[in-house]
C-alpha positions as CSV (number, residue, x, y, z in Angstrom):
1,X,105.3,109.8,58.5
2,X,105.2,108.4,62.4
3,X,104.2,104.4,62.8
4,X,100.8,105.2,64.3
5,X,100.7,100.9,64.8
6,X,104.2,101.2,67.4
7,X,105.3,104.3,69.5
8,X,109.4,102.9,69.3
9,X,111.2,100.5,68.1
10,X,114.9,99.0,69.5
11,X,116.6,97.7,66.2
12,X,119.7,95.7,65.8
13,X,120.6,94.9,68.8
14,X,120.9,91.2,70.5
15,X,117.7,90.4,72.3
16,X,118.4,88.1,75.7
17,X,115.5,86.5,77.4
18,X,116.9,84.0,79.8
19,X,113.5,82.8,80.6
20,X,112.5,82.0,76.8
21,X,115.8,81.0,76.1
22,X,116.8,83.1,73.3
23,X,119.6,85.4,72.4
24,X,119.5,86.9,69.0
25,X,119.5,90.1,66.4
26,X,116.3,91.1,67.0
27,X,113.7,94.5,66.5
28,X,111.5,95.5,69.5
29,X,108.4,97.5,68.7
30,X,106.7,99.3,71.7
31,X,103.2,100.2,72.4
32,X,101.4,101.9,75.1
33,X,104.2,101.3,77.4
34,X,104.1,97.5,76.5
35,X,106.3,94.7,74.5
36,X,104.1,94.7,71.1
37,X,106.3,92.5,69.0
38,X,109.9,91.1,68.2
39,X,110.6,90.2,65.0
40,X,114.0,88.9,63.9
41,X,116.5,90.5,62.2
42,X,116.1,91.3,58.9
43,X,112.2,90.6,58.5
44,X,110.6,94.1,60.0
45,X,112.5,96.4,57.4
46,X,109.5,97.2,55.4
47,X,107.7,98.1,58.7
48,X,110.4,100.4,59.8
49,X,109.8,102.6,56.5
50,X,106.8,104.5,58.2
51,X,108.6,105.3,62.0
52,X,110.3,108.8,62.1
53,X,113.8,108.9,63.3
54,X,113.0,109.7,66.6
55,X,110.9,106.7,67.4
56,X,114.1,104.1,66.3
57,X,116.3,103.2,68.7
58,X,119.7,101.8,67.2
59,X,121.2,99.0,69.2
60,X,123.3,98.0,67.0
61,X,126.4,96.1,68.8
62,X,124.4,96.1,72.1
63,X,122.2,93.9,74.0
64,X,118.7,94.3,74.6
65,X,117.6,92.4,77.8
66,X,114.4,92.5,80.3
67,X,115.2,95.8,82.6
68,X,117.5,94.3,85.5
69,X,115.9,94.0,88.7
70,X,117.9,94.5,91.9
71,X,116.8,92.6,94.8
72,X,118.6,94.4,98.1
73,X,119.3,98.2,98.1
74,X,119.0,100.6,100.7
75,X,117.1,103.8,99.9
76,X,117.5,105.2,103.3
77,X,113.7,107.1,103.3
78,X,112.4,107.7,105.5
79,X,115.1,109.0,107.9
80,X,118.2,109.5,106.4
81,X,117.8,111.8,102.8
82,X,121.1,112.7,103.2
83,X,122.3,109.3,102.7
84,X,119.9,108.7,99.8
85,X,116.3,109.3,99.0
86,X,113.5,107.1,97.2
87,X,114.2,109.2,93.8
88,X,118.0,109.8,93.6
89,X,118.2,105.8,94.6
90,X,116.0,105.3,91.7
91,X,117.8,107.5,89.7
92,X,121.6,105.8,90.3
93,X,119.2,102.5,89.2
94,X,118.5,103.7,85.9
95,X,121.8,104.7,85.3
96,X,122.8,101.5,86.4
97,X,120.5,99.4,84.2
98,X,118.0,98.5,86.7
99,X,114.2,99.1,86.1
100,X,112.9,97.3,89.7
101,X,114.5,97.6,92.8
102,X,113.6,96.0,96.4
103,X,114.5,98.4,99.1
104,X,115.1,97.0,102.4
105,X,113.3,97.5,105.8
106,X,116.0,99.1,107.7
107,X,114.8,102.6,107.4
108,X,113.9,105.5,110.4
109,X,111.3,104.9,111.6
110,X,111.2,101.2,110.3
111,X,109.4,100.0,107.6
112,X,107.2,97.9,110.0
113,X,103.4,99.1,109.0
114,X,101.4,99.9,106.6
115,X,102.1,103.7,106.9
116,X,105.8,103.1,106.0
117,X,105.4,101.1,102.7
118,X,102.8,103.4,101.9
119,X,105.0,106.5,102.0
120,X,107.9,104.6,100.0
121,X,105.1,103.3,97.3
122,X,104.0,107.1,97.2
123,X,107.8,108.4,97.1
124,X,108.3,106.1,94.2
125,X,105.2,107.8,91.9
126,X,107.4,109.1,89.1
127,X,110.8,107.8,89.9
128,X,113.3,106.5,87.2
129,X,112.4,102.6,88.9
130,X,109.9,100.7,90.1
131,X,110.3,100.1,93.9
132,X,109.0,97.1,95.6
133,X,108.8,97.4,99.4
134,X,110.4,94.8,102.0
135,X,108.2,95.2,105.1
136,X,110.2,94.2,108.9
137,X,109.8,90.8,110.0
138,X,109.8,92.2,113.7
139,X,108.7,95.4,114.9
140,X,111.4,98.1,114.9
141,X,113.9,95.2,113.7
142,X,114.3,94.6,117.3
143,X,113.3,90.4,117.0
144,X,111.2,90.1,119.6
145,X,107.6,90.9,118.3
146,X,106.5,89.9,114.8
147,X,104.9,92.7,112.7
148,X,101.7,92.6,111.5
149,X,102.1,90.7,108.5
150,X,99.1,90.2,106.8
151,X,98.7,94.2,106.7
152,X,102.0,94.6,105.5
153,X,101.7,92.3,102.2
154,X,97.8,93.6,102.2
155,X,99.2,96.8,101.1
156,X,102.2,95.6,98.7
157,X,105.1,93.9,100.6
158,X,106.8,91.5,98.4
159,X,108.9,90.0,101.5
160,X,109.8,90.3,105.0
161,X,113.1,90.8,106.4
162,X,115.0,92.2,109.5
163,X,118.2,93.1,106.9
164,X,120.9,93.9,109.0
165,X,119.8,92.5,112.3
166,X,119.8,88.5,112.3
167,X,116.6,87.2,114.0
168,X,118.4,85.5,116.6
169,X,115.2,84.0,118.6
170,X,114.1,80.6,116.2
171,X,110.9,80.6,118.1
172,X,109.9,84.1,116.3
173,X,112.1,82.8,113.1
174,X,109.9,80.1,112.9
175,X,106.7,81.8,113.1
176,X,107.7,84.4,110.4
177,X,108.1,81.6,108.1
178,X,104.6,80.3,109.1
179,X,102.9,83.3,108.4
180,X,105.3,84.4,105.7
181,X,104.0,81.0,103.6
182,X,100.7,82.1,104.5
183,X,101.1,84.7,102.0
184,X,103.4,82.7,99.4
185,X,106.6,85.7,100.3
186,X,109.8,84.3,101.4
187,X,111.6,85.4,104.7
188,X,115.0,87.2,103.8
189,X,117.3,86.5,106.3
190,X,120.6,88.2,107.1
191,X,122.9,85.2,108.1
192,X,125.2,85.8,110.9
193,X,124.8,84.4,114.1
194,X,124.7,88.1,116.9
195,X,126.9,86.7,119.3
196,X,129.4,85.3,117.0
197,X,130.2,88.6,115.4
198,X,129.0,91.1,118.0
199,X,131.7,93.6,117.8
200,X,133.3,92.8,114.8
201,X,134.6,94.8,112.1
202,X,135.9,92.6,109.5
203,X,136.7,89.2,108.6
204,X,138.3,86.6,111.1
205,X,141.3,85.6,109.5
206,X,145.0,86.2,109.1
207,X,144.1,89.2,107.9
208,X,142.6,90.3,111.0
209,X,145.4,89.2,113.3
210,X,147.8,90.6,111.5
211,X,145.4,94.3,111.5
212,X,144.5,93.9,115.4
213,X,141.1,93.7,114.4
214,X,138.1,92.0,116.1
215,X,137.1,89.4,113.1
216,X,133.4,88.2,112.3
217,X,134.0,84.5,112.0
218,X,132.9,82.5,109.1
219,X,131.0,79.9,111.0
220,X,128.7,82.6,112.5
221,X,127.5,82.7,109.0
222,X,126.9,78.9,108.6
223,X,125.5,78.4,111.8
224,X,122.6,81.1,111.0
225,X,122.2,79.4,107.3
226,X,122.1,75.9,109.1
227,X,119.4,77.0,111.6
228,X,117.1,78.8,109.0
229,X,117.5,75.8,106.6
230,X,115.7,73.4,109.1
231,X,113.2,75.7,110.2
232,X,112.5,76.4,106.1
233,X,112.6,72.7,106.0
234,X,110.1,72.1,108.7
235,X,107.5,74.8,107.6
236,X,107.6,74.4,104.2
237,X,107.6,78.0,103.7
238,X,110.3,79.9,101.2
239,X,113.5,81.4,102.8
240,X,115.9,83.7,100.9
241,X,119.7,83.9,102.1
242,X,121.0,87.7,101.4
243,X,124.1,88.2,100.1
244,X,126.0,85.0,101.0
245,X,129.9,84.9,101.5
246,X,130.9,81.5,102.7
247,X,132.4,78.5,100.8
248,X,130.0,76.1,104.1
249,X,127.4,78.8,103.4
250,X,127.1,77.6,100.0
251,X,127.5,74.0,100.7
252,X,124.3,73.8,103.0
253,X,122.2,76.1,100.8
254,X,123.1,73.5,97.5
255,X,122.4,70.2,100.0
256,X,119.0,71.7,101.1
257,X,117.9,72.7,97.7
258,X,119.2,69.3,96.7
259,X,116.5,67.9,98.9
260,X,114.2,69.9,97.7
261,X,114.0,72.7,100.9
262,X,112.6,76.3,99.3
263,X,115.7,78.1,100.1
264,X,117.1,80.9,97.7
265,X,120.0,83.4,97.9
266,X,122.1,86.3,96.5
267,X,125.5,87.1,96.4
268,X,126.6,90.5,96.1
269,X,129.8,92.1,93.5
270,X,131.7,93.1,96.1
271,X,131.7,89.5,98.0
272,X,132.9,88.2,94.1
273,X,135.6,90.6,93.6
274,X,137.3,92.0,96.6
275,X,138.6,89.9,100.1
276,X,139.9,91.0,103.3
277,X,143.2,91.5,101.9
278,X,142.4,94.9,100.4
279,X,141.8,96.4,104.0
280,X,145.2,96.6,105.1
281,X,146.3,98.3,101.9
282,X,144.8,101.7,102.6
283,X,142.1,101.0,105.4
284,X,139.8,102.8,103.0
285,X,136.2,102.5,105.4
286,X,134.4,101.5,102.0
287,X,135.4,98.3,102.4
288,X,134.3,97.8,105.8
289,X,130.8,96.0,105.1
290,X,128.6,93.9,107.0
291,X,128.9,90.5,106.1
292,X,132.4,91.6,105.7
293,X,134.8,90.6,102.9
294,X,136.2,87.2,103.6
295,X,139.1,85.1,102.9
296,X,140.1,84.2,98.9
297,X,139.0,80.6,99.6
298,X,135.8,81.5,100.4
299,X,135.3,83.9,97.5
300,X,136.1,80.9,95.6
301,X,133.4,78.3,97.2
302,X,131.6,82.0,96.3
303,X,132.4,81.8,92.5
304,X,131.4,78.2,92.5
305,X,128.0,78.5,93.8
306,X,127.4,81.3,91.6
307,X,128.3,79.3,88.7
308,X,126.5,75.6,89.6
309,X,123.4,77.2,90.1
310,X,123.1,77.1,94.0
311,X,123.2,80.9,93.9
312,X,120.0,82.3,92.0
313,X,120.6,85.9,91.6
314,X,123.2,88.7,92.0
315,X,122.1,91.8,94.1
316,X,124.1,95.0,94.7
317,X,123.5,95.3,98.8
318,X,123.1,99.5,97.6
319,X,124.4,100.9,100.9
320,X,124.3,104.6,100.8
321,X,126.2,106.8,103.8
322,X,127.5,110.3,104.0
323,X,131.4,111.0,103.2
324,X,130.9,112.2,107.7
325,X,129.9,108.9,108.5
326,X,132.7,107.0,106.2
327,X,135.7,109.6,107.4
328,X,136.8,107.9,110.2
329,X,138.7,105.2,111.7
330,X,138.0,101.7,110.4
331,X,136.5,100.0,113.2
332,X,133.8,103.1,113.7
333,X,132.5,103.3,109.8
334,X,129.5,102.2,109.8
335,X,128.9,99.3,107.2
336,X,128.1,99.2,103.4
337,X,129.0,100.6,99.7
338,X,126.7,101.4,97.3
339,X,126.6,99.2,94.4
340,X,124.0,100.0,91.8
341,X,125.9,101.9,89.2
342,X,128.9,99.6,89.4
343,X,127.3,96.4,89.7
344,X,127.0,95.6,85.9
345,X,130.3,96.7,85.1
346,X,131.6,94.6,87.7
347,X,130.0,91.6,86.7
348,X,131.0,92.3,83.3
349,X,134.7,92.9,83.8
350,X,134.8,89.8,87.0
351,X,132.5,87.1,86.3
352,X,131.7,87.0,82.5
353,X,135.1,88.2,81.0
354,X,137.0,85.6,83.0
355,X,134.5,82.6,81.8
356,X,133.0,82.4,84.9
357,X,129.4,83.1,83.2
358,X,128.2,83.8,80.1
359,X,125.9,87.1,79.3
360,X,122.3,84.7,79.3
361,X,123.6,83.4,83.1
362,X,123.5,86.9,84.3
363,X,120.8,88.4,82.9
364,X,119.1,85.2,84.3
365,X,120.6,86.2,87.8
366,X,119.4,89.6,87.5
367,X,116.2,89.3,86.1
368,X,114.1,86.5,86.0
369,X,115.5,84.8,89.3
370,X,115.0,87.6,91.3
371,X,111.3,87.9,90.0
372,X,110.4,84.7,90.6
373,X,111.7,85.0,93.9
374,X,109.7,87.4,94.8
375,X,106.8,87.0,92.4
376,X,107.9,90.0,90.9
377,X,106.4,91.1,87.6
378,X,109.1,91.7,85.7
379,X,112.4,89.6,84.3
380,X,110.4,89.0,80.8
381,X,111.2,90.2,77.3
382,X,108.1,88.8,75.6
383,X,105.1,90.5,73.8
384,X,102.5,91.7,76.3
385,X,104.9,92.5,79.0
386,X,105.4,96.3,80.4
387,X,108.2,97.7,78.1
388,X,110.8,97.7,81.0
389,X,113.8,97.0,79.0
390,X,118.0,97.7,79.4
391,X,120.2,98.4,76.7
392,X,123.6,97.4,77.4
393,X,127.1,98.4,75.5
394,X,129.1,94.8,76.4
395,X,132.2,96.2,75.0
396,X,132.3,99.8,76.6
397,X,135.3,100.6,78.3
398,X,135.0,103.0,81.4
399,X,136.7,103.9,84.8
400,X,134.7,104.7,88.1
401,X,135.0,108.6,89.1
402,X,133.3,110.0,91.5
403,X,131.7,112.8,90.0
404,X,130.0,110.3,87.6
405,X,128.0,109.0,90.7
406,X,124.1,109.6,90.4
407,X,123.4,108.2,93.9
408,X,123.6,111.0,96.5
409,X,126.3,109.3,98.7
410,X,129.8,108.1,97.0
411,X,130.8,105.4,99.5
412,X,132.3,102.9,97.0
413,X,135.7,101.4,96.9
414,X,135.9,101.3,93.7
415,X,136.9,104.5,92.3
416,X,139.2,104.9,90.2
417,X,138.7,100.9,88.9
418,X,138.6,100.4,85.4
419,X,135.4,98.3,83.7
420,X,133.9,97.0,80.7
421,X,130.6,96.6,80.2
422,X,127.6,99.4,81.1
423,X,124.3,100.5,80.9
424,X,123.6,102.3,77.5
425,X,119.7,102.8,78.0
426,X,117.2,102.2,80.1
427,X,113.4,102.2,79.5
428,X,110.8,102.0,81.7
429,X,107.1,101.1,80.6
430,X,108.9,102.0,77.2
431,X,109.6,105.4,78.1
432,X,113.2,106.5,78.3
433,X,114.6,106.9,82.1
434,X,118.4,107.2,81.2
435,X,120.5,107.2,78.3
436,X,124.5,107.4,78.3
């Protein structure tokens, strides 16, 4: 006879919640799409008696942590479908653990009005993710007229940004972050200063000397962090630093938070495991991304940030484009990877397995940092809480191919690399949206 009290429950398996602190063998019963209880192990068999089969979930030897939310990928809709659409993005999410992602403005035409984020919000209707919409800081992206704002959060923007483009004028910087704290969002800057890297196709460094290649130098990156920490710090308003890749990077985001300036950032997989020695192996235009990969000593002021604290969340920087745009000569590929089915494994196999992180630090930095970030919903396992929940096999071996790829482009460098740790399940509003 069916539990008419729960519609599922998720036994045996270790339950993480960062935000509560806990991380034990647990049962999670599900109703109406919500958290209804967690009891701990051992003390909900007699319950389980009256649930059929197909309503128990057996986690046993897995995790069970609040659905990972990703806070920078590019769906490329409108414009680009070829690249990647609202639903096949959502799609590689699921398969990649994540229940929420925030998809960036840079789309054609640009995500600028309240007629853009309405056609994403209306794309993502029944899609495997919930999809939370990044409105332009500028109109068009072009940074020199600030979009309307006000009608863009009235209608759901969590945040503004320009990804991509660095808003090079501080006189328009500064007002975004006015009326950005008007409406409690943060600003998410892309930090590289335009003239400093205008031209650029990797990292300045040996490496790019030795390739003949024009290098993106890593003060461009600290110069643009600099700036938008004491224009954060004169407004009071919240700034968010995307995917950061410098060791002086890091060193001005952790002195500013150490005064107490509302600055957050991200730090992508890719920026963790890979440098700019990799290009010269193979020139493989998968690596070429914007920030580009830097030097080893940077991915290690990188690593450190990531592990003090002064780096809140991980993100994948989901970068979808077409195997015609990436089949080409280094310096004309476009920039970007996508990341959202590799990310976990990554992190798994890079961060946690060499004691960088434990399994609580990066479920914090992928699901209750990002929320609170961007007053997100989500990043809770706790009763009352929509059922968006990941089930994740710590121990399960498994090698990048390409046909494995959900996302509709296949632009990633890391085929062929060989992980532990992946998505087993993932539920959203407690209804199943992927299963290995």
């Amino acid at each position: 006879m069916a539990s008419k009290k729960y519609d599922l429950a998720i036994t045996g398996g270790r339950v993480i919640d960062p935000e509560l602190g806990f991380g034990r063998i647990a049962d999670v019963f599900i109703k109406d799409g919500r958290v209804a209880r967690i009891s701990s192990e051992g003390k909900s068999a007699k319950l389980l008696q009256n649930f059929d089969k197909d309503q128990i979930i057996d986690a046993t030897g897995k995790l069970v942590v609040p659905g990972l939310i990703d806070i920078h990928v590019h769906l490329r809709e409108p414009g680009r479908e070829d690249e990647e659409t609202v639903f096949s993005g959502c799609r590689a999410a699921a398969a990649g653990g994540f229940t929420s992602v925030c998809c960036m403005p840079n789309t054609n035409p640009v995500i600028d009005n309240q007629e853009t984020v309405k056609f994403v919000q209306d794309r993502a209707g029944d899609a495997d993710a919930r999809v939370y919409v990044v409105g332009a800081i500028t109109k068009r992206s072009e940074g020199t007229e600030l979009s309307e704002i006000g009608d863009l959060v009235k209608v759901g923007a969590v945040a503004i940004s320009d990804d991509g483009r660095y808003l090079q004028n501080p006189q328009i910087m500064r007002r975004a972050l006015e009326y950005a704290g008007m409406f409690d969002i943060p600003v998410m800057q892309h930090a590289e200063d335009s003239f400093l890297v205008a031209g650029a196709v990797m990292n300045e460094s040996y490496q790019s000397a030795r390739l003949g290649m024009a290098g993106a130098p890593p003060v461009a990156e600290e110069i643009a962090v600099q700036r938008d920490i004491a224009l954060c710090r004169v407004t009071g308003s919240r700034l968010h630093i995307q995917h950061v890749t410098t060791r002086a990077a890091v060193d001005a985001i952790r002195k500013a938070k150490a005064e107490g300036v509302r600055v957050t950032c991200e730090v992508t997989p890719h920026h963790l495991v890979l440098t700019d020695e990799e290009i010269g192996k193979e020139f493989n235009t998968s690596l070429r991304c914007n920030p580009p990969l830097r030097s080893r000593e940077d991915q290690e002021g990188v690593l450190e940030g990531l592990v003090d604290g002064t780096i809140d969340c991980i993100a994948s920087d989901h970068a979808p484009h077409s195997m015609e745009e990436k089949d080409c000569e280094f310096d004309l590929a476009p920039p970007g990877m996508i990341g959202l089915e590799t990310t976990l494994g990554l992190i798994k196999t890079h961060v946690i397995d060499k004691g960088y992180l434990s399994w609580a630090d990066v479920i914090r930095k992928m699901t209750v940092n990002p929320a609170k970030i961007l007053n997100l919903p989500g990043g809770r396992l706790q009763e009352g809480v929509a059922a968006d929940i990941t089930i994740i096999d710590p121990d399960k071996k498994w090698t990048v191919r390409e046909k494995d790829i959900r996302s509709l482009s296949k632009n990633t460098p890391f085929i062929g690399w060989k992980l532990t740790g992946r998505a087993h399940m993932t539920l959203l509003g407690g209804k199943e949206v992927f299963r290995r």
